[in-house]
KOLKOLTOR-310236 format. One record per residue (C-alpha): residue number from 1; x, y, z. Coordinates in Angstrom, 2 decimals. Layout:
residues N
n|X|Y|Z
NUM|X|Y|Z;
...
***
This chain:
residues 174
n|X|Y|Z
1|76.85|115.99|99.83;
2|74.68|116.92|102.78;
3|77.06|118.59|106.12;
4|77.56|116.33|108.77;
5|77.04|118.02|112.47;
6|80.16|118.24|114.57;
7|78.66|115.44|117.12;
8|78.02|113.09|114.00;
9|81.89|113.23|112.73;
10|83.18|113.34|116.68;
11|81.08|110.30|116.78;
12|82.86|108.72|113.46;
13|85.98|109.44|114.61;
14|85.52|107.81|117.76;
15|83.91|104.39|116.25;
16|86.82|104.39|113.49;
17|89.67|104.45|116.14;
18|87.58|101.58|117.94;
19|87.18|99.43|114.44;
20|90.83|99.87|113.47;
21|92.62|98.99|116.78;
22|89.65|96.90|118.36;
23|89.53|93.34|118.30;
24|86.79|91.27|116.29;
25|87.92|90.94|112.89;
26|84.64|89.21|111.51;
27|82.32|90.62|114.64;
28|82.75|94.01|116.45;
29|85.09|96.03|113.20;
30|82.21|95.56|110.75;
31|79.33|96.40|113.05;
32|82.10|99.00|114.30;
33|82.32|100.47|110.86;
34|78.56|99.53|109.47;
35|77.03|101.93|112.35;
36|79.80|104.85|110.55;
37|77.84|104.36|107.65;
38|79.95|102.06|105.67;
39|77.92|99.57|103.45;
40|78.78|96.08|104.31;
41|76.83|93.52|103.20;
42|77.31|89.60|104.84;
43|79.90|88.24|106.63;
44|83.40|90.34|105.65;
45|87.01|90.00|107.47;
46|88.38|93.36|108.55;
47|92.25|93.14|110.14;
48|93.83|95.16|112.24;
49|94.63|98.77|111.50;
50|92.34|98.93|108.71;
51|91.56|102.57|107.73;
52|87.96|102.95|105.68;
53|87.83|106.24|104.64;
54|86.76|108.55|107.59;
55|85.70|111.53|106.10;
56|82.77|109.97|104.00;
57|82.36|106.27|105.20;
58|79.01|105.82|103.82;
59|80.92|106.19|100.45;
60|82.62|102.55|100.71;
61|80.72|99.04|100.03;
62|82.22|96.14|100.92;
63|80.28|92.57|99.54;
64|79.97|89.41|101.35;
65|82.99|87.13|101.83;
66|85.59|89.63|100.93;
67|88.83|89.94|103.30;
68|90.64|93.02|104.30;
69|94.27|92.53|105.18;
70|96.08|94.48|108.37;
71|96.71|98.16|107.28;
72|95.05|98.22|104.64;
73|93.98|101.87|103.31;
74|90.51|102.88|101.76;
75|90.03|105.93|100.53;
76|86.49|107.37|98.59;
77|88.10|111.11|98.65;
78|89.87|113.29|97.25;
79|88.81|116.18|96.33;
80|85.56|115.36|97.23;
81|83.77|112.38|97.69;
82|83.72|109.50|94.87;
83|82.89|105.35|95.97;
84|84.57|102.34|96.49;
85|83.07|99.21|95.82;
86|84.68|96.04|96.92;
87|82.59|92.95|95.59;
88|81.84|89.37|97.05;
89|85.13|87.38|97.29;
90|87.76|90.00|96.68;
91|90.79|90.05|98.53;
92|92.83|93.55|99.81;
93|96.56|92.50|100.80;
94|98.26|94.03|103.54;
95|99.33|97.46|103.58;
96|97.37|98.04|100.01;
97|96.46|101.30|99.42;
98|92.93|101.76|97.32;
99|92.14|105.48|96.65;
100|89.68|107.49|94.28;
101|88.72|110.92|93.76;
102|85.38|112.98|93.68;
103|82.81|111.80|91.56;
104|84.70|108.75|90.50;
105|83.58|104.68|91.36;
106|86.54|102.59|91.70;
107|85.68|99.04|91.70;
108|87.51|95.65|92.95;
109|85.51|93.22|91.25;
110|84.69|89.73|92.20;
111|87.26|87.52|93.30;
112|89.98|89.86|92.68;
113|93.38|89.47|94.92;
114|95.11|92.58|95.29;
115|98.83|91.93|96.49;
116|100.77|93.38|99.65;
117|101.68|97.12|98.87;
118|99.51|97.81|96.16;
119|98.33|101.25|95.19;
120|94.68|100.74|93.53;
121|93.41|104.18|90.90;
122|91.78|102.14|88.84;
123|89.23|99.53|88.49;
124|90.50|95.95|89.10;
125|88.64|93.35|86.99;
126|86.82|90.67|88.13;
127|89.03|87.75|89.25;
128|92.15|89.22|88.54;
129|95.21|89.22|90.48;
130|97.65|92.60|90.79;
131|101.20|93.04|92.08;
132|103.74|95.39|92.56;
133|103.37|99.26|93.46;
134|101.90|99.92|89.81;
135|99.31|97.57|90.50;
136|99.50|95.59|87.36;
137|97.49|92.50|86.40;
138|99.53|89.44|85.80;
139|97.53|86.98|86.11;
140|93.58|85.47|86.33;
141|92.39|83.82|90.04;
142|90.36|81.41|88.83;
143|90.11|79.98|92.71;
144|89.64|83.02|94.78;
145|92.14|83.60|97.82;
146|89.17|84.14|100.02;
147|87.89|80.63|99.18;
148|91.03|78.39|98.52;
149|91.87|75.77|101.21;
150|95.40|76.58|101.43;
151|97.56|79.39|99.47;
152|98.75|76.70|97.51;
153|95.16|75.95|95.99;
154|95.59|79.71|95.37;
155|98.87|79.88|93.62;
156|97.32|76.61|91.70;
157|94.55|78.60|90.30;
158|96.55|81.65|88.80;
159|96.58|82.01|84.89;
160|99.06|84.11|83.55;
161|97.94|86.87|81.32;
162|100.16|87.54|78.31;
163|101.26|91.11|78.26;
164|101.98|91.95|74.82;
165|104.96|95.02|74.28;
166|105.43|96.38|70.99;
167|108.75|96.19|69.35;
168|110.38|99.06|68.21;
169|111.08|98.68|64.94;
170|114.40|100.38|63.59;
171|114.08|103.08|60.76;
172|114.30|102.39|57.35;
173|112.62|98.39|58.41;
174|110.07|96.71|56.48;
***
């Protein structure tokens, strides 16, 4: 990846501390964090305290309709620079922590709802709903958060997914 100058990353720096504690959740953040470099395409909801990865914005894309919840975390580094791409619809609870590492794409697909306190690695599927530190699937949105009426409509819409466990099976059974 090409070296930024020092005036360019002064000049991130400054525009990231405006985005996260600035107000304009729908308005000034994304234009805030577009003009970093961070790919935002339509009309996206950005809370407070948001951190998008500073080092290498342009490495994040965020898709139209999704929402951001307050202190959220997105990172497209470690170890050098990998992507995050959040698609139309999904939802990032707050205090959720998505991270990837060089060379990597981690993807939230479409409609996905990622619970408070989540730590993303891996690729959430499309409409899919994860919970808990370990960020495990439990069940299918099939009315995405970012487009139900009320949380109810929401919690209406969730399918469980059957997690299947294998049985030990004691020695010496047939």
């Amino acid at each position: 990846m090409k070296q930024k100058g020092y005036f360019r990353v002064a000049l991130n720096r400054i525009l990231h501390l405006l985005a996260r504690f600035g107000p304009g959740a729908t308005r000034l953040r994304p234009i805030l964090h577009r003009l970093r470099g961070v790919k935002i395409h339509g009309e996206v909801f950005i809370g407070d305290d948001v951190y998008l990865e500073n080092e290498y914005p342009e490495c994040v894309e965020i898709h139209d309709s999704v929402q951001i919840s307050v202190r959220a975390m997105i990172l497209a580094h470690t170890r050098g620079p990998g992507k995050v791409i959040i698609e139309k619809d999904a939802y990032i609870g707050p205090n959720s922590v998505i991270v990837t590492s060089g060379g990597r794409v981690l993807r939230i697909g479409e409609g996905a709802v990622i619970s408070a306190g989540c730590v993303i690695t891996k690729d959430v599927g499309a409409h899919t709903f994860v919970s808990g530190a370990q960020a495990k699937a439990i069940a299918r949105a099939r009315v995405p958060l970012t487009k139900a009426e009320c949380v109810e409509d929401f919690i209406r819409g969730l399918a469980p997914i059957k997690h299947t466990t294998s049985k030990a099976t004691p020695s010496g059974a047939k």
